[in-house]
N, C-alpha and C positions, 0 to 999 in steps of 0.2 A: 633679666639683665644678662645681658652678652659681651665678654672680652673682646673687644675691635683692637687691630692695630691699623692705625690711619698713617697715611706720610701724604704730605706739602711740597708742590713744587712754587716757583717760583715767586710771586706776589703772595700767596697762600700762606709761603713759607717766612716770609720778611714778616709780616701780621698776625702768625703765631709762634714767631719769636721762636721758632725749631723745626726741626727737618721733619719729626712727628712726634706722637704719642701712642701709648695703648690706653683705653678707658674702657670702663663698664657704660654699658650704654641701653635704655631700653627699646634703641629707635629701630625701625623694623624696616625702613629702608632707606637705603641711599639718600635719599633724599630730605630724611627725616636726621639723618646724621649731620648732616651738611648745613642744616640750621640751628641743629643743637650746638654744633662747633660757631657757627658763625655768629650766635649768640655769646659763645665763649667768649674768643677772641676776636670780634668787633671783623668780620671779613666784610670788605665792601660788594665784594662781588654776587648777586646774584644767583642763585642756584643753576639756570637756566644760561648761565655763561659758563659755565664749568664743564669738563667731561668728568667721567669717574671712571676707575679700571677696579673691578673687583678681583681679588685671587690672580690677576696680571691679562685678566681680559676686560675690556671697555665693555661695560652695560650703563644701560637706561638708569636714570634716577630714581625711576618706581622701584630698581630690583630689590629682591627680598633679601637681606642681611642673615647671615649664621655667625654663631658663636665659632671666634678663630680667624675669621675671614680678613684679608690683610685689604682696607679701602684706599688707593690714591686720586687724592681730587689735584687736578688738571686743570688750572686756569689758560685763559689762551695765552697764547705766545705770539708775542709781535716779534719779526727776526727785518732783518736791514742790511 
């Protein structure tokens, strides 16, 4: 198990009812976080419609998670 601090932008964020959390987590990647959370709090979206920025750079969903590593998942943004 690995200490994650995640944060939520917008739709992400209205559907886990906060801007983020830290958890113990045994998922080993990206991607495998994003469905343990979306299991959590019920996210409608898709993994494959999300970006993710790990430690403050954008990786792939496969990438490999570390204990400490801060994850922001990125829904799209419609602008007008």
């Amino acid at each position: 198990m690995s200490l994650i601090n995640v944060r939520y932008f917008a739709a992400l964020r209205e559907q886990a009812g906060s801007s983020g959390e830290a958890l113990e987590t045994a998922a080993q990647t990206a991607a495998e976080l994003y469905e343990q959370l979306r299991q959590k709090h019920g996210f409608t979206l898709a993994a494959e419609q999300i970006k993710v920025a790990v430690n403050e750079e954008y990786r792939p969903l496969d990438h490999a998670l570390s204990a400490g590593d801060e994850v922001v998942f990125i829904p799209p943004v419609s602008g007008g």
